[in-house]
N, C-alpha and C positions, 0 to 999 in steps of 0.2 A: 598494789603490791609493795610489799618493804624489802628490804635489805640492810642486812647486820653485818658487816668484817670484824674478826677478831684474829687483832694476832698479839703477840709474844710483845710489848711494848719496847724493852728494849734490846738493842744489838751493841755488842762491844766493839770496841774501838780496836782492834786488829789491823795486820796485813794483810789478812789471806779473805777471801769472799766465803760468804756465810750461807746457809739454806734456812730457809723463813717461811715458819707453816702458816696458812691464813684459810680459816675458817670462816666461807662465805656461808650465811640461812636467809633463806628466802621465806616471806610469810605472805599470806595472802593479802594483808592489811586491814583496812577501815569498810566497815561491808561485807567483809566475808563469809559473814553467818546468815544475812537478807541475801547475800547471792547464791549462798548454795540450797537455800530456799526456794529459791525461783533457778532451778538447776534445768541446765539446758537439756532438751532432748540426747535421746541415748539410742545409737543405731549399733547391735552386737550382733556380730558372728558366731555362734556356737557349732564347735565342729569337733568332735566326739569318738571316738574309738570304739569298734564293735567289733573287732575282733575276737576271737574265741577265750585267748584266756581275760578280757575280760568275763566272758561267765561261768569262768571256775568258781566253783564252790567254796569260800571261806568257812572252815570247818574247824571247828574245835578241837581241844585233841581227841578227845571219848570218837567222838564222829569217826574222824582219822584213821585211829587204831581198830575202830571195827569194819571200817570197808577195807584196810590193808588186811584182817583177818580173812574176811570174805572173798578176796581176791580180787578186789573192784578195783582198786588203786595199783597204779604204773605208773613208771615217770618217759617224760616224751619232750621232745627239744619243740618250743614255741616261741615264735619269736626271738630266735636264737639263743635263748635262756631254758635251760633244762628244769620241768616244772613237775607237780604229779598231777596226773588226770585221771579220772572215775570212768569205767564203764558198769554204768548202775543197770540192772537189770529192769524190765517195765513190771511197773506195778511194785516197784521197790521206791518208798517214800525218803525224801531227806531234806530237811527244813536245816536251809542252809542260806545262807544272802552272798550277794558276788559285787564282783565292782561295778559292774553295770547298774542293777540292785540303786547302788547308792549312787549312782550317775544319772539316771532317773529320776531319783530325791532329787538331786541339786539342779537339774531343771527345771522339774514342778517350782523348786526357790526362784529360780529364775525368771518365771512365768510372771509368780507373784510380785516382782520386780517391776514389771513390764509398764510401761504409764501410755496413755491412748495417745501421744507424739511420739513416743519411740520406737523403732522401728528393728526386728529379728530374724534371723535366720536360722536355720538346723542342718546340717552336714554330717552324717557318720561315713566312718574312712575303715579297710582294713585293707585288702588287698585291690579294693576298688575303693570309689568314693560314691556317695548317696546322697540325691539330695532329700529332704522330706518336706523340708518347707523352704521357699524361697523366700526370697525380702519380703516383708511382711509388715503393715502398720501396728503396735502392739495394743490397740482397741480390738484386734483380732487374736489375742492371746490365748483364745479357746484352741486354736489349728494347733500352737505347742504343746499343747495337753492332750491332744488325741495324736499325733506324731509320735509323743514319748514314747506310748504304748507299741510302737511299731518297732522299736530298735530293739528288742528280741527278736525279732522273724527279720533281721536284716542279714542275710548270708552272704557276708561279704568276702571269705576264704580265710583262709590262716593266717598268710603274712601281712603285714604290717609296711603300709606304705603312706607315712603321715601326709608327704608331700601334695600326694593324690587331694587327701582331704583338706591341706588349706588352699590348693589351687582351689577347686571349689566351692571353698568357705572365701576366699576373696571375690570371685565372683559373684557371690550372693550379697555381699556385705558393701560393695562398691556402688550400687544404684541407692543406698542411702549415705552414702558419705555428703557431707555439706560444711558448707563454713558455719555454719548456727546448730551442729550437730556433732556431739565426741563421738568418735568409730571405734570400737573394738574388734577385735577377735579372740574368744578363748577356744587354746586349742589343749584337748586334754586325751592322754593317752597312758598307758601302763604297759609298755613294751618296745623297744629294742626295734627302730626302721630301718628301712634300706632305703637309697637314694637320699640321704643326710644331704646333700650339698643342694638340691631340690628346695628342700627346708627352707637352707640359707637365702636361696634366692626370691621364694615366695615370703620371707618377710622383709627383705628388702624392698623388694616389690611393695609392699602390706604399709612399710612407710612411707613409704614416694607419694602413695596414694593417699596419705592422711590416714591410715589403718593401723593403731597400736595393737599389737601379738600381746595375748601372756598366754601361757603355759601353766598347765596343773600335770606333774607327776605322778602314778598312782604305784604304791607298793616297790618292790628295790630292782625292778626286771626291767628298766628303761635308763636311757641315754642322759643323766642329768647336766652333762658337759650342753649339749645340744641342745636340751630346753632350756636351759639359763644365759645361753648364747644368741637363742629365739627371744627370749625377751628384751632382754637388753638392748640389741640390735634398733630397736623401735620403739623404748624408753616403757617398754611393758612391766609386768611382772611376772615372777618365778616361785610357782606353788612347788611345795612336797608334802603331799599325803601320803607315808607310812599307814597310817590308818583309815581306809576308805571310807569309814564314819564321819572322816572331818572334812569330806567332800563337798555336802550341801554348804558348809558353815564359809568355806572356801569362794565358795560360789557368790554367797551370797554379800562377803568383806570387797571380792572383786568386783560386783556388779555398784554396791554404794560408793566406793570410791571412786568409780566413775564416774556415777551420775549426783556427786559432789562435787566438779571441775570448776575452777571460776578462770585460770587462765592455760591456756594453749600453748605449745611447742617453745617453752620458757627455752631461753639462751641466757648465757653470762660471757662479755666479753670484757678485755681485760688494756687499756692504756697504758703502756710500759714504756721506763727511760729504756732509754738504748742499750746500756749498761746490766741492766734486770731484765735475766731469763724465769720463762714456763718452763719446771722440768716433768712437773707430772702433777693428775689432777686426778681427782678420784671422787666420785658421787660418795658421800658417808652416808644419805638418806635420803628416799624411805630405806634401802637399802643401799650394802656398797659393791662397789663394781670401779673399774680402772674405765677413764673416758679418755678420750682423745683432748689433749692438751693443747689446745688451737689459740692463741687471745684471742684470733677475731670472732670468737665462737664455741660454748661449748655450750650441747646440748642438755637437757635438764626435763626433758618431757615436760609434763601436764600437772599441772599444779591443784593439788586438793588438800584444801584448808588440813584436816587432818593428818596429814603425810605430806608435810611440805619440804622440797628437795633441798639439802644442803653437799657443799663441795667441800671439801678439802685439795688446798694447792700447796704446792711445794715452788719458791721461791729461789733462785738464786741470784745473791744482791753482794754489789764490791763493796769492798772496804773504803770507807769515807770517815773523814775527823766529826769528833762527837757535835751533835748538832739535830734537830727534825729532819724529815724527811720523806718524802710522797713518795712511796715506791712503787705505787699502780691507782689507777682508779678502774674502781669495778661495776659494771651497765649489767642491766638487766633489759632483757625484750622479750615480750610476749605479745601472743593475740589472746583478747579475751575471748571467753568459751561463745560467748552468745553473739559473737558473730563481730566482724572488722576488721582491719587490716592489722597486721604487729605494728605496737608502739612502745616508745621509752618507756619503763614502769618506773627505775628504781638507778641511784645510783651511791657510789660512798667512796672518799679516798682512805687509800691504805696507807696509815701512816705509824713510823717508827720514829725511836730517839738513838742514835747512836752516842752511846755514853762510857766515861773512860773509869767510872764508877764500878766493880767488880760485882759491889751486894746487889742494886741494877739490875745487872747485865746476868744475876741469879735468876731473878722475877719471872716468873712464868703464869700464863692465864690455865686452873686446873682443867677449865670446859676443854679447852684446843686440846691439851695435853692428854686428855683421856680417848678423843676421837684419835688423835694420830696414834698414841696405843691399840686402838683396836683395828684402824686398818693396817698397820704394822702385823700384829696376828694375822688379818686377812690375808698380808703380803707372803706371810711366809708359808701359810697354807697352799696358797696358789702356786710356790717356788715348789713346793711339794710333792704337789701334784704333777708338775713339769717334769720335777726328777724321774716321780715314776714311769712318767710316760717315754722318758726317755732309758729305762732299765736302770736308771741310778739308785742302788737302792741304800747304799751308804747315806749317800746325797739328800734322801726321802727322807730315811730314818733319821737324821740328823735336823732337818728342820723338823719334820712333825715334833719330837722332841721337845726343840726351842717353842714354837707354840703351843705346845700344850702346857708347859711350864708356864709362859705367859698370861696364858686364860686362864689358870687356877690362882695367879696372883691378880687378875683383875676379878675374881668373884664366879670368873664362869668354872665351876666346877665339874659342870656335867659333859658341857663340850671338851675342856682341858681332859678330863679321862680320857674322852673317846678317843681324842687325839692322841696321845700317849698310848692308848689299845694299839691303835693303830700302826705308831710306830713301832712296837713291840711284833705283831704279826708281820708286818712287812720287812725288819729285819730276820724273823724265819722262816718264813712261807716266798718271802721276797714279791708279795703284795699285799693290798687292802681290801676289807670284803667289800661288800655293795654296799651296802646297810651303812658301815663307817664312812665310806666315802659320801654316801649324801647327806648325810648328817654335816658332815665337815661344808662340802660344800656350799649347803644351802643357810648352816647355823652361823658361819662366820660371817655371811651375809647381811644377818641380824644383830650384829652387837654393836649397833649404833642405835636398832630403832629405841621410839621411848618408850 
């Protein structure tokens, strides 16, 4: 494993104390490519949603408009989201696909995945939990393939109680956990639960146990605040499927990236003069997210050559006469995937010039400067969101605003609009729809990856 610090070279020569961004990336290093070759076994949890409106009908509009003629189409609150649903009459045909449909797909992908050491489970959840297959060697990957077919005829009631389904999915996923084996759990739903704080605790739980959670959202009828919270929490990740065709594709990025790992539960901790404060830390990649600012410790998950974690830190350093200066040394600790205890991988001092030099003290590195731009965006997205939730909607409308203007000057065009849509409804409706909220949520997520 390697390690690169980048910062801002110089600081000027001032009275007052300075903030000093420092752009830590972590790489797999020398080997990376022969180890993820020989990639360690892969023990997953798949734990699934069968709730009803997963098999609503994704209907065209033609489709649409001629069952709302016929009078087959109503609308009915599921999942606490007000949805339309079909009473087709029998013997009335309609070639239509659902999300289930393409949750299916992306199992079969996930079958495919399966290597004769790795080791799977199957859980669907709705207002009960199911199990279909318990831990399971994946030389037995045919029991997935005849299971899939069963999650039609799973009657599991209306509502939606995810909790249900990863108590379940931990238990099934726990008799393969090992030090010589990456654990996952994807838990993937399209709907709106009850008992959320259940959630919180089965994936705290989920990491205690050496169990990383990700999350796949399907369509704009679910809790994105909650699945990106699930993830995070245990250094997972955070799908959104708008379009449930991109399901299997989903599946199938999360399942290689895992069983790509070369290093385990990576940390960065930070040697600091007395004088220099941690103010705040923030994952910039694979994605960003705000971490806990610890020295003696910030987590970084699991390290795959291809999506390798980098931080963004915020520095607060005094004012000292022009001269060098070590303002941190930065560690890295990992355990490798294929088994051992954590050890040292990686280390590098942060070092500055204090200079009474002006053009200097201009100098900036464009890489750092372009990540603290976009989590700047991310920041003020998130202050956004706060607002809203807290009925501020001056407040809302006022940053969405400044980020959206922001992202159209860094090139994101498409998110900059949305963001600006947004503001613009939320100052007359006095909120945001679903649709722009996870867009937002999930987009500003990605404007670090490459």
């Amino acid at each position: 494993m390697e390690l690169q610090a980048t910062v801002n070279p110089f600081i000027p020569v001032t009275h007052q104390r300075h903030l000093v961004y420092v752009l830590i990336q972590v790489s797999a290093g020398e080997g990376a490519q022969q180890a993820a070759q020989s990639a360690v076994p892969l023990n997953v949890g798949l734990v699934v949603d069968a709730s009803e409106s997963m098999s609503i009908p994704i209907l065209t509009e033609a489709q649409f408009q001629d069952l709302l003629n016929k009078g087959m189409a109503k609308q009915k609150m599921v999942d606490g989201v007000r949805v339309w649903q079909f009473e087709v009459p029998r013997g009335f045909k309609l070639e239509a696909p659902n999300n289930l449909d393409f949750t299916k797909q992306a199992l079969r992908v996930a079958a495919g995945h399966l290597r004769p050491g790795d080791r799977f489970s199957l859980v669907a959840f709705a207002q009960d939990g199911l199990l279909l297959v318990p831990n399971t060697p994946g030389s037995e990957k045919a029991k997935l393939l005849q299971a899939i077919d069963r999650l039609d005829r799973a009657k599991l009631g209306d509502d939606t109680y995810m909790a249900r389904g990863m108590a379940m999915g931990h238990q099934h996923t726990l008799p393969g956990v090992g030090p010589d084996r990456v654990s996952r759990m994807i838990v993937l739903t399209d709907g709106y639960t009850k008992e959320e704080e259940r959630c919180h605790e089965w994936a705290r739980q989920a990491k205690q146990d050496g169990i990383v959670v990700s999350t796949m959202g399907l369509g704009l009828g679910f809790n994105e605040a909650l699945l990106i919270e699930l993830a995070d929490a245990s250094g997972g990740n955070a799908y959104f499927c708008q379009d449930p065709a991109e399901i299997p594709e989903v599946f199938e990025q999360e399942l290689s990236s895992a069983q790509s790992i070369t290093w385990r539960d990576v940390s960065l901790s930070l040697a600091l003069p007395t004088d220099v404060t941690l103010r705040r830390a923030h994952r910039a990649s694979p994605t960003i997210a705000q971490i806990a600012a610890n020295p003696q410790g910030m987590a970084l998950g699991d390290l795959a050559p291809a999506q390798p974690p980098t931080v963004l830190l915020e520095l607060v350093v005094p004012p000292r006469p022009a001269g060098n200066y070590r303002l941190a040394q930065a560690r890295l600790r990992a355990r490798p995937a294929a088994g051992g205890p954590a050890e040292d991988a990686a280390q590098e001092d942060i070092v500055v010039h204090y200079t009474e030099r002006p053009s200097e003290a201009r100098q900036t590195d464009p890489e750092l400067m372009a990540v603290v731009q976009r989590i700047s965006a991310f920041k003020l997205q998130n202050q956004a969101m706060e607002e809203v939730s807290r009925g501020n909607v001056a407040g809302a409308t006022k940053r969405l605003r400044m980020a959206g203007d922001r992202l159209i000057e860094m090139g994101q065009q498409d998110l900059g609009e949305t963001m600006l849509d947004e503001a613009e409804r939320m100052e007359k409706d006095g909120q945001m729809s679903s649709e722009g909220t996870k867009k937002l949520r999930y987009g500003t997520r990605k404007l670090t990856r490459r």
